[in-house]
C-alpha positions in Angstrom: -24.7 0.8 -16.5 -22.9 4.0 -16.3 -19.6 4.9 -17.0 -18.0 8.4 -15.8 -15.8 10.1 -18.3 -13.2 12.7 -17.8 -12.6 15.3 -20.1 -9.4 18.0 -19.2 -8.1 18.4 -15.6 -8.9 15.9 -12.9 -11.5 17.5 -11.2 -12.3 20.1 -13.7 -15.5 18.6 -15.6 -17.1 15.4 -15.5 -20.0 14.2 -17.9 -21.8 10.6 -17.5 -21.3 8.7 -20.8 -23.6 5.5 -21.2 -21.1 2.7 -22.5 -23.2 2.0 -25.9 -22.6 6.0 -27.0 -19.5 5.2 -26.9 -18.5 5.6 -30.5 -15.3 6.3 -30.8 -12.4 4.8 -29.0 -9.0 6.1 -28.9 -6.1 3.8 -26.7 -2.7 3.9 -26.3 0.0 1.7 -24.4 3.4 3.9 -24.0 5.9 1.1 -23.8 9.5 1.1 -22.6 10.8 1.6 -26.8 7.6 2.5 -28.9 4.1 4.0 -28.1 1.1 2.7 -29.8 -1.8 3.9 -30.8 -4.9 2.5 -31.7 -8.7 3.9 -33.1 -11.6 1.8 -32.3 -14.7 2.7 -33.6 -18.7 1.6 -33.7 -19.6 0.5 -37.2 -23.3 -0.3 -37.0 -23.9 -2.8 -33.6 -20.0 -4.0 -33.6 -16.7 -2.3 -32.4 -13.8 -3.0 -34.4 -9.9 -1.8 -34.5 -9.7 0.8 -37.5 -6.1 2.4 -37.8 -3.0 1.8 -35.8 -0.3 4.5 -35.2 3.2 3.8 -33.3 6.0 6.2 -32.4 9.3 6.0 -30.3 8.9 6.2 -26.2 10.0 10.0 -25.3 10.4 9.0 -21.6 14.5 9.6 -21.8 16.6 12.2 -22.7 16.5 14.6 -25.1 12.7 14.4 -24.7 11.9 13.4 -20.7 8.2 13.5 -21.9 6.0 10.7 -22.6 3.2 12.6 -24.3 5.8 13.6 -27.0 5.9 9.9 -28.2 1.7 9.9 -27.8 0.9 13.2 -29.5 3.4 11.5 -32.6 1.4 8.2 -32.5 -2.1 10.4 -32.5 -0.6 12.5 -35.8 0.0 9.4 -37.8 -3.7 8.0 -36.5 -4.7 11.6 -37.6 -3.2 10.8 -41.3 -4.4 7.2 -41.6 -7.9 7.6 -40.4 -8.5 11.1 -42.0 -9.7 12.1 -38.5 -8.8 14.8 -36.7 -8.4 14.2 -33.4 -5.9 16.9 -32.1 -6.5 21.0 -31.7 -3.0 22.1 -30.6 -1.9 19.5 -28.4 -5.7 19.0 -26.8 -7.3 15.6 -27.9 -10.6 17.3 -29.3 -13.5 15.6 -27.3 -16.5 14.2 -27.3 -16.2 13.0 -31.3 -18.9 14.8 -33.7 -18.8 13.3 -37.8 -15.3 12.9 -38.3 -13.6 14.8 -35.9 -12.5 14.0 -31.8 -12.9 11.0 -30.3 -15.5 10.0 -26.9 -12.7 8.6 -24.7 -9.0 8.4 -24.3 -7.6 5.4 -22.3 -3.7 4.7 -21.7 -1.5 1.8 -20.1 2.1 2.0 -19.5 5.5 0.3 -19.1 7.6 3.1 -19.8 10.6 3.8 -17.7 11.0 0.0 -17.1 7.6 -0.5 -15.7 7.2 -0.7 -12.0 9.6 -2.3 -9.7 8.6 -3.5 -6.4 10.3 -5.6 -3.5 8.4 -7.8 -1.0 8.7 -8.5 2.4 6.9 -11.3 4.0 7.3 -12.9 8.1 7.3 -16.5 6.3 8.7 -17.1 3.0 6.5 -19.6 1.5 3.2 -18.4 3.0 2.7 -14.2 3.2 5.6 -13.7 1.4 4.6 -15.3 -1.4 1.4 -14.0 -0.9 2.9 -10.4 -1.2 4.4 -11.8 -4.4 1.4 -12.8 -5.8 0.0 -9.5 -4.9 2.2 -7.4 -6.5 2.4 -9.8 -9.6 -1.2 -9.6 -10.6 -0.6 -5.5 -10.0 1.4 -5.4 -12.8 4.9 -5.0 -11.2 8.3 -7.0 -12.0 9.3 -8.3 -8.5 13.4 -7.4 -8.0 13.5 -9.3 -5.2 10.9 -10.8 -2.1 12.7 -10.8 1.4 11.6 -13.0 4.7 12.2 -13.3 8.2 13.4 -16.8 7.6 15.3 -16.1 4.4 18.7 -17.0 5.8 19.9 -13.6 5.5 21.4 -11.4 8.6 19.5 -8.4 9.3 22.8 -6.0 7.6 22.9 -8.0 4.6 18.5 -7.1 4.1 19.2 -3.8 4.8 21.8 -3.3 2.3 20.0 -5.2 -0.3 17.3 -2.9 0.2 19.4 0.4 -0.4 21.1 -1.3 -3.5 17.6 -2.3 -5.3 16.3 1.5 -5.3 12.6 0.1 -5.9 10.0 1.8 -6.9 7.6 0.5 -3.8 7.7 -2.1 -1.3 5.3 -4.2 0.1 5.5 -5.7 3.7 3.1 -8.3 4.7 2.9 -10.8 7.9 0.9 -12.5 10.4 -2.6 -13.5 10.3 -4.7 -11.2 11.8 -4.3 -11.5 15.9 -1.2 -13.6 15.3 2.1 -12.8 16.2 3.5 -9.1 15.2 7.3 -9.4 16.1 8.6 -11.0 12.5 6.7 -7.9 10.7 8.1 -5.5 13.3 11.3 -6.9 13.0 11.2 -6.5 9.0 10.0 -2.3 9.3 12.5 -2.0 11.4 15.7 -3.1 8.4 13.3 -1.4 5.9 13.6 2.1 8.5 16.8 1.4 9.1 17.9 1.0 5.1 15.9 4.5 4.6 15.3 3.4 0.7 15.2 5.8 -2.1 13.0 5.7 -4.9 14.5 4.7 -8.5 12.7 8.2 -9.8 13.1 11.1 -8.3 15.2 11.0 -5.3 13.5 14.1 -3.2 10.0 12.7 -2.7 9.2 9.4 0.1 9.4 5.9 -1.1 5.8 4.1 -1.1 5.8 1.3 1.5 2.4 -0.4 1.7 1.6 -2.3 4.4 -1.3 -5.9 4.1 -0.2 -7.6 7.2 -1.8 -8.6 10.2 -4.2 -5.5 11.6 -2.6 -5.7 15.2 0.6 -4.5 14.0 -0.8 -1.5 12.3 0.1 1.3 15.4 3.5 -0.1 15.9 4.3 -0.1 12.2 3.2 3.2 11.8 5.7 4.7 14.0 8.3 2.6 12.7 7.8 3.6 9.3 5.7 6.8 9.0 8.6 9.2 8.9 10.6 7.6 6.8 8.5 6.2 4.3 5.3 7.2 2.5 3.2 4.3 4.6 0.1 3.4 3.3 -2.0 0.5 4.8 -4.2 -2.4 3.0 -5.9 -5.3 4.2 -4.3 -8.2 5.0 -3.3 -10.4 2.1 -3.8 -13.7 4.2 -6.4 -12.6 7.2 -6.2 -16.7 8.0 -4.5 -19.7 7.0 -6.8 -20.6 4.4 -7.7 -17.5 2.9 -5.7 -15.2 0.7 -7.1 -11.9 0.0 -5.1 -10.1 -2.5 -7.2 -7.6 -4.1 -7.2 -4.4 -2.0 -3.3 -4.8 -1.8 -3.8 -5.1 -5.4 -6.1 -1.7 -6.3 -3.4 0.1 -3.4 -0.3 -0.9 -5.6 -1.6 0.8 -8.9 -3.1 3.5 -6.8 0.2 4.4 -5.8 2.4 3.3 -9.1 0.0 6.5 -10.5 0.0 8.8 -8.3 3.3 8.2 -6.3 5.5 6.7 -8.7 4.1 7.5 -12.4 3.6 11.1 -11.3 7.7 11.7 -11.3 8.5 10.3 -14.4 8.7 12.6 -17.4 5.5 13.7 -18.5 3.1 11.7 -16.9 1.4 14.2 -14.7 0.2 15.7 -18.0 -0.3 11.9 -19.7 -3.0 11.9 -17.1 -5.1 15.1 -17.4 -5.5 13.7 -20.8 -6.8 10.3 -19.9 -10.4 9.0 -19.1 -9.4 7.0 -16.9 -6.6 6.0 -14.9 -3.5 4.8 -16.6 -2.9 0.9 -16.2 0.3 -0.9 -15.9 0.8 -2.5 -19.2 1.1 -6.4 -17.8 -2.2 -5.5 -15.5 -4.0 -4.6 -18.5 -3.2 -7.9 -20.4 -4.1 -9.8 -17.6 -7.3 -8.3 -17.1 -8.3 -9.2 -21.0 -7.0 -12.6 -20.2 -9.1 -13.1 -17.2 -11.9 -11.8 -19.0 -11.8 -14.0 -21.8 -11.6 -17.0 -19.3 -14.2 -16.2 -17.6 -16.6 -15.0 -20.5 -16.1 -18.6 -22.3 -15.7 -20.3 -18.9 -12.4 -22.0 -20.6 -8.4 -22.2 -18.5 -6.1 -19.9 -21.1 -2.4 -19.6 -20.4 -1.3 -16.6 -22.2 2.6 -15.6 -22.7 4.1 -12.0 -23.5 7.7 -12.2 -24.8 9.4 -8.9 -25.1 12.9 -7.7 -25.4 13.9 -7.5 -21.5 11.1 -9.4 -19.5 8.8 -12.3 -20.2 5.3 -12.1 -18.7 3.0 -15.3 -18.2 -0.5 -15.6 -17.5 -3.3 -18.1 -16.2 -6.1 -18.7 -15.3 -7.4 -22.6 -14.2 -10.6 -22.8 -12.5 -11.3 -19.3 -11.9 -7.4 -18.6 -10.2 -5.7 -15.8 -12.0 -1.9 -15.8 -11.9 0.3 -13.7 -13.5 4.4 -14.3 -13.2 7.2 -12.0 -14.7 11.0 -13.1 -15.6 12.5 -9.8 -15.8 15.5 -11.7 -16.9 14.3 -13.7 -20.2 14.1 -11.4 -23.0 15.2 -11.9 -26.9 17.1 -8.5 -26.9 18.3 -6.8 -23.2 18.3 -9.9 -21.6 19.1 -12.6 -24.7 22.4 -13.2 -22.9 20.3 -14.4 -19.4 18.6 -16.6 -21.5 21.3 -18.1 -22.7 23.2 -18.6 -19.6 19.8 -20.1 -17.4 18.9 -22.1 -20.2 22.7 -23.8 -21.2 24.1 -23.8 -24.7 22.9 -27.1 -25.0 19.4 -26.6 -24.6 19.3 -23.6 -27.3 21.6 -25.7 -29.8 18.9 -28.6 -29.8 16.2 -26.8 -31.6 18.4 -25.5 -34.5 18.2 -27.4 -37.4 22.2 -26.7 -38.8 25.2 -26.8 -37.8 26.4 -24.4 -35.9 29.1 -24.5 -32.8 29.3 -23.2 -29.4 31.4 -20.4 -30.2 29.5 -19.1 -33.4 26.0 -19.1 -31.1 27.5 -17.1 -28.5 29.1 -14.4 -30.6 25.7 -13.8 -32.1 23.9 -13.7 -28.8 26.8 -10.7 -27.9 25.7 -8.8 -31.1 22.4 -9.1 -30.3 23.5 -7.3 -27.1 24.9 -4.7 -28.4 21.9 -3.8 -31.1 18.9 -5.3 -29.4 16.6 -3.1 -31.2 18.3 -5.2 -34.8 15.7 -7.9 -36.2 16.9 -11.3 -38.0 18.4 -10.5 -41.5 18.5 -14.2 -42.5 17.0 -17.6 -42.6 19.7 -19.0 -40.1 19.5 -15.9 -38.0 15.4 -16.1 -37.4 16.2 -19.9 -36.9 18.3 -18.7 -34.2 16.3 -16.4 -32.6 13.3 -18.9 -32.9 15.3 -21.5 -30.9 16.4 -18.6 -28.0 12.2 -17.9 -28.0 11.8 -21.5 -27.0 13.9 -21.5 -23.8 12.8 -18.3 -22.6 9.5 -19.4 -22.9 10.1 -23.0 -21.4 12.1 -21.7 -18.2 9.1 -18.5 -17.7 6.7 -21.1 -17.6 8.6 -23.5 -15.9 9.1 -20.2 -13.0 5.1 -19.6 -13.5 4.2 -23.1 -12.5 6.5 -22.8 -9.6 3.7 -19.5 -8.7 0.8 -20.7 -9.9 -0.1 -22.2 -6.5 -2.9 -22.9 -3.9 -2.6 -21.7 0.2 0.4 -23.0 1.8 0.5 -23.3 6.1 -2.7 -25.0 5.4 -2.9 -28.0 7.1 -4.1 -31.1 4.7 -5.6 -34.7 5.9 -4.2 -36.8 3.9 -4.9 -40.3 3.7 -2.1 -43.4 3.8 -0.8 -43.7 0.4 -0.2 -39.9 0.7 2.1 -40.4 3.6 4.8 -42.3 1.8 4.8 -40.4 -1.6 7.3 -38.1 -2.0 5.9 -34.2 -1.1 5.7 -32.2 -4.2 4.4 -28.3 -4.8 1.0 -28.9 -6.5 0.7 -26.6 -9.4 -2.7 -25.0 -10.7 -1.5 -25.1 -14.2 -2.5 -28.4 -15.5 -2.2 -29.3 -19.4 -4.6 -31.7 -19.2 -7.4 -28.8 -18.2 -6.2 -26.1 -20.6 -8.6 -25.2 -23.2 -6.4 -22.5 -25.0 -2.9 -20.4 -25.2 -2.4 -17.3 -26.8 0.8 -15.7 -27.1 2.2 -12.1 -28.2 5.2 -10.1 -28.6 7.3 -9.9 -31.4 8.8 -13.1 -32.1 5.0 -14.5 -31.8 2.9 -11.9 -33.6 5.2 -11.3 -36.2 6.8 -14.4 -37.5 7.1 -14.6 -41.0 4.7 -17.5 -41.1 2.1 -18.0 -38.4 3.3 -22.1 -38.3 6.3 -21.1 -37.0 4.4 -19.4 -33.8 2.7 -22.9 -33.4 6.2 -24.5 -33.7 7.6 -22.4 -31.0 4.2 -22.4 -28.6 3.8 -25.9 -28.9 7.8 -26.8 -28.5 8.1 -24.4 -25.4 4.7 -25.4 -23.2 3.8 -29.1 -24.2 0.1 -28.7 -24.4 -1.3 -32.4 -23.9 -4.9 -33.7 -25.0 -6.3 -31.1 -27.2 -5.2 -27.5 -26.7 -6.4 -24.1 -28.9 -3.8 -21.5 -30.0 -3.5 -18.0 -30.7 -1.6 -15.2 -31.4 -2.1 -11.2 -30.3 -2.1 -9.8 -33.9 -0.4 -6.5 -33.5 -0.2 -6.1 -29.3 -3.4 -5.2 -28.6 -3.7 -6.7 -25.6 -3.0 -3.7 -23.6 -5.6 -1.6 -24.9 -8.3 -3.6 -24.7 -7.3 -5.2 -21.3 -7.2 -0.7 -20.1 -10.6 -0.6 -22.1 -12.6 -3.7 -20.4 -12.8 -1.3 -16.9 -14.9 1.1 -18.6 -16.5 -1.0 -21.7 -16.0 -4.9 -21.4 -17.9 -5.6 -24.6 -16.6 -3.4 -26.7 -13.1 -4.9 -25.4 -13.7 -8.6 -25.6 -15.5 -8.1 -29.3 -12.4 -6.3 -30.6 -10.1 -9.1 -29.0 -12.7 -11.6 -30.7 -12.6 -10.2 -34.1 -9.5 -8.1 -34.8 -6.8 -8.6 -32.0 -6.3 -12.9 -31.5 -5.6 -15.1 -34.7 -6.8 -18.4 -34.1 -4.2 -20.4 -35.5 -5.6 -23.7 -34.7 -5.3 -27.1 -32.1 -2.7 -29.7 -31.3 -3.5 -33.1 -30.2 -0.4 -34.0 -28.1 0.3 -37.7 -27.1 1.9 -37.8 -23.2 3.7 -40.2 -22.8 6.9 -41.8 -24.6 8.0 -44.4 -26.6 10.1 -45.8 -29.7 10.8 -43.4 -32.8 8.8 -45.2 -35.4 6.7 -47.3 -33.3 2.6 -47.5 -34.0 1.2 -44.8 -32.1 -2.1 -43.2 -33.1 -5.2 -43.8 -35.4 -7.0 -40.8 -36.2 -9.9 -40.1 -37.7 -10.6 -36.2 -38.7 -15.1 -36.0 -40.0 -15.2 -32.3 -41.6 -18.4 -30.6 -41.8 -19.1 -30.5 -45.4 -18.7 -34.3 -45.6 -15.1 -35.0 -46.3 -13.3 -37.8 -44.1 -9.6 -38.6 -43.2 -8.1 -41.7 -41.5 -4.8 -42.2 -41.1 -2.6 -44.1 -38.9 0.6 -42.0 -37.3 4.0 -43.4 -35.9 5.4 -42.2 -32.7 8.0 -39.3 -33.0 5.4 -37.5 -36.0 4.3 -34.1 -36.3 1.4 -33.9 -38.9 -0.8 -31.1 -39.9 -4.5 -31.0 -41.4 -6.5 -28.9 -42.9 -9.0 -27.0 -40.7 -9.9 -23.4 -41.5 -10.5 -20.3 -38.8 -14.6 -21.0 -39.6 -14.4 -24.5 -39.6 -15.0 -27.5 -37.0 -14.5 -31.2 -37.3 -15.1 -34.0 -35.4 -11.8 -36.2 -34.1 -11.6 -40.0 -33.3 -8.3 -40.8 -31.9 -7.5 -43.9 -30.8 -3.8 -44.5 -29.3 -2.1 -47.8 -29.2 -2.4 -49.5 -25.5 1.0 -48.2 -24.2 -0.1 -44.4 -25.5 -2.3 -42.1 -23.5 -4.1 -38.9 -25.1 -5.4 -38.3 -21.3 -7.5 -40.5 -20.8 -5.7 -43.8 -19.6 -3.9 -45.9 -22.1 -5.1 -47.3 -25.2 -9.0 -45.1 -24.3 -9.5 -43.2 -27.6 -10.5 -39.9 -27.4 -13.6 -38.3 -29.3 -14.0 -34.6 -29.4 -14.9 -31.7 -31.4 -12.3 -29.5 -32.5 -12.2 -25.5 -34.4 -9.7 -24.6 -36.6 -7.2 -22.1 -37.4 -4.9 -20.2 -39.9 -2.4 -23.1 -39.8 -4.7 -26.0 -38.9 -4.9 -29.1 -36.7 -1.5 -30.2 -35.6 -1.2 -33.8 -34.3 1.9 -34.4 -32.1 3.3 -37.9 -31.4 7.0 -36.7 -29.9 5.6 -37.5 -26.9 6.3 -35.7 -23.2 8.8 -34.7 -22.1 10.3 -34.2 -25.8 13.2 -36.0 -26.2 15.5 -34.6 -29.0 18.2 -37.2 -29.8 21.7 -36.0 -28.6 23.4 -36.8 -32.0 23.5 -33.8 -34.2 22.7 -35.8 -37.6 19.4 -37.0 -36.5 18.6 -33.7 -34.3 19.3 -32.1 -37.5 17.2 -34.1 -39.8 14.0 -34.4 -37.4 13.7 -30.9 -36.8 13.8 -30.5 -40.2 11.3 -32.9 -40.5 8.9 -31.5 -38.1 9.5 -27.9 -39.8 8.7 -29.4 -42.8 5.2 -31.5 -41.8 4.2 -27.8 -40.8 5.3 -25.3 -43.7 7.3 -23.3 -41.5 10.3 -22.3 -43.8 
């Protein structure tokens, strides 16, 4: 296995670098605020994360150049690691002793990322194939319109004008179907004549994955007003969705259409190895990798300041979602007006009114780069981390499904239930979530990440967990095209903290009532039994080395998955916090008077160690 390495101008030298000379690594991820930096290095047979460097985004003015921010993040690597790994403002390469590094690699989100609309002929079928598409690219998805989207013709077009995206993607028709829906939708994108969110003079990327028959006519629709590029069609049939070549076209063109305009980056890639990945692309692919490595279903969550991203993977199907609306600082308001004052009240455990929340949320506003200066404050935030997460998985779920137009037989008893959209994600089947961001990775304690995961997704059964330890997703997800081994032995060992399982009842019943025996067999002989009410939280002791053996055996109205009153015997691993059994039950039901909401939330702080 080969893997080509670019040194200085595309183009200007190439040298083939086997994977295992490889010795040292240098990554960054140039985010919308802060660019970060990371060494990885070969120390005997293993790869591991050495020194970490971060500097602000220079993307905006004064700057408008992104490899200011990166060359700042390099100098403090310089000072940490004793390396040196600049001459001038050249990244000295290939590495010899202690000086240069063998490859550079780079994602980025800076300049809000990339934008894209879609436009589908059907809205639940290519449309939200397009959708899908540009989702698992790494783009945030303003807004997806359809021939049947109950909007006039004038009122798409406008919409088009006002969203200033940074691409769009048209898609309709299975091959050798009908062409006059697609037609119909170049036509209002031609007729809006978009510009381009940066820089205004050049053609705005429109990439066409519908049906192939259309191809001519669209080209002369589009062609002179748009920079048309075609893929293959994202749903060739009914019951097959091909989304990968629209996929690889989308971050062919976010680099070298879209990236190449903003501040900097034209030089941010004559310095790279290999191309530059959209951030949320490049955590995906180290999620997907992981899933399929282990052969586990992961869900994985990044909450950031504007946007929350969610991933999964369940039997092999990779989804990726964004909320470009739930965020704990740009878009903390949003989250508070989707989610209610009411549901963001129930998980703080004090007193506090309406009035007093929402003046808080409005500072945040105003300083969203500000971190909690108090208990009540994180407690706060904490609760606002919940909801965003809850309603960005709740809109991931809503994704995070097979082919529709397919037709299904189904049988008699089918015919009278009520039709509901059938999910991939299911809790029963998920083996792990690991989630990142600030309010994850750096919680004061690591149990009150496992408060918040477990509060905001319900895991049922038995479900791992684990947090990103300082963002390195990114990195390693850019560094898994070239190297996957050196990528997933750094995630491994440096970059995801177990911090332990839950065993989650699912179903409800009576605060108090008799609910569970468990019985936890450790491996160096010790033994606990114990017998926990419904409504509990509860926490053993189970290390990030250690396994045990669990018997749990649930009253006959409670079901652990599977059936009621069928006990459950499995092995489970451990984690920083521990094993956490769960009895609340699913859904959670958190009583309405604020006395008792107070004092069990208190209580299930408490059973953990949060505060």
């Amino acid at each position: 296995m080969k893997a080509v390495i670019r040194l200085g101008r595309s183009g200007e030298k190439k040298i083939m670098v086997e994977p295992k000379d490889l010795k040292v690594i240098l990554a960054t991820d140039c985010g919308s605020t802060t660019t970060k930096a990371i060494l990885i290095e070969k120390k005997g047979e293993e790869y591991r994360q050495t020194y970490r460097g971060e500097s602000p985004t220079t993307v905006e003015a004064p700057f408008e150049d992104v490899t200011r921010g990166a060359l700042n993040a390099f100098a403090e690597l310089e000072e940490l690691s004793g390396r040196k790994i600049l001459d001038g403002e050249k990244i000295i390469m290939p590495a010899r002793d202690n000086v240069g590094v063998n490859i550079y690699v780079s994602t980025s989100s800076a300049g809000g990322g990339l934008q894209m609309m879609v436009a589908g002929a059907v809205k639940t079928m290519s449309a939200e194939s397009a959708q899908r598409a540009a989702l698992g690219a790494g783009a945030i998805v303003t807004d997806v319109i359809a021939s049947n989207d109950k909007r006039l013709p004038h009122e798409r077009i406008e919409l088009i004008r006002q969203h200033r995206p940074d691409m769009i993607l048209l898609s309709g028709g299975t091959d050798g179907g009908t062409v006059s829906h697609v037609v119909e939708l170049a036509e209002q994108i031609a007729a809006a004549n978009p510009k381009a969110r940066l820089g205004t003079t050049f053609k705005l990327p429109v990439l066409y994955a519908g049906n192939k028959d259309a191809r001519d006519i669209i080209s002369k629709v589009l062609e002179e007003k748009t920079y048309l590029q075609i893929a293959e069609n994202l749903r060739p049939t009914l019951e097959a969705e091909n989304l990968m070549p629209a996929r690889q076209k989308i971050q062919e063109l976010f680099l070298e259409h879209v990236m190449a305009h903003a501040p900097g980056y034209k030089k941010l890639m004559t310095w790279t190895s290999t191309p530059i990945m959209p951030t949320p692309a490049a955590v995906g692919a180290i999620i997907e990798s992981k899933a399929k490595r282990d052969g586990i279903n992961i869900v994985g969550v990044d909450i950031g300041g504007a946007t929350t991203d969610v991933f999964s993977v369940f039997d092999g199907n990779f989804t990726r979602t964004v909320s470009a609306n739930l965020g704990l600082s740009y878009s903390i308001s949003n989250v508070l007006a989707e989610a209610g004052v009411e549901n963001i009240l129930r998980w703080i455990p004090f007193d506090m009114d309406e009035a007093d929340l929402r003046n808080r949320v409005k500072n945040k506003m105003i300083r969203p780069t500000t971190i909690p200066q108090t208990l009540e404050g994180l407690q706060m935030e904490q609760a606002i981390a919940r909801e965003a997460l809850r309603l960005a998985f709740e809109q991931h779920k809503s994704l995070a499904v097979g082919l529709k137009g397919i037709q299904r037989v189904r049988d008699i008893s089918e015919t009278f239930k009520e039709a509901k959209v059938e999910t991939l994600v299911d809790m029963l089947k998920l083996d792990l979530i690991i989630g990142s961001g600030g309010v994850l990775s750096h919680a004061p304690r690591r149990a009150q990440a496992v408060l918040m995961l477990i509060d905001a997704f319900l895991p049922e059964g038995v479900t791992r967990l684990g947090v990103d330890s300082i963002f390195m997703m990114p990195h390693l997800g850019v560094l898994s095209s070239i190297h996957p081994e050196a990528a997933q032995e750094v995630f491994e060992k440096d970059c995801l903290i177990p911090l332990g399982a839950c065993l989650a009842v699912i179903n409800i019943g009576r605060l108090g009532e008799k609910c569970l025996d468990i019985k936890i067999h450790y491996q160096d002989g010790r033994k606990i039994e114990e017998s926990i009410p419904f409504g509990e939280l509860k926490l053993y002791p189970l290390g990030p080395k250690e396994e045990a053996e669990l018997e749990a055996h649930p009253t006959r109205q409670f079901d652990l998955g599977k059936g009621k009153g069928h006990a459950l015997k499995t092995r489970v691993r451990g984690g920083v916090v521990g094993l956490v059994v769960d009895t609340r039950g699913r859904p959670l039901n958190i009583p309405k008077d604020k006395a008792k909401r107070i004092e069990l939330l208190k209580r299930w702080a408490s059973a953990l160690g949060a505060f």
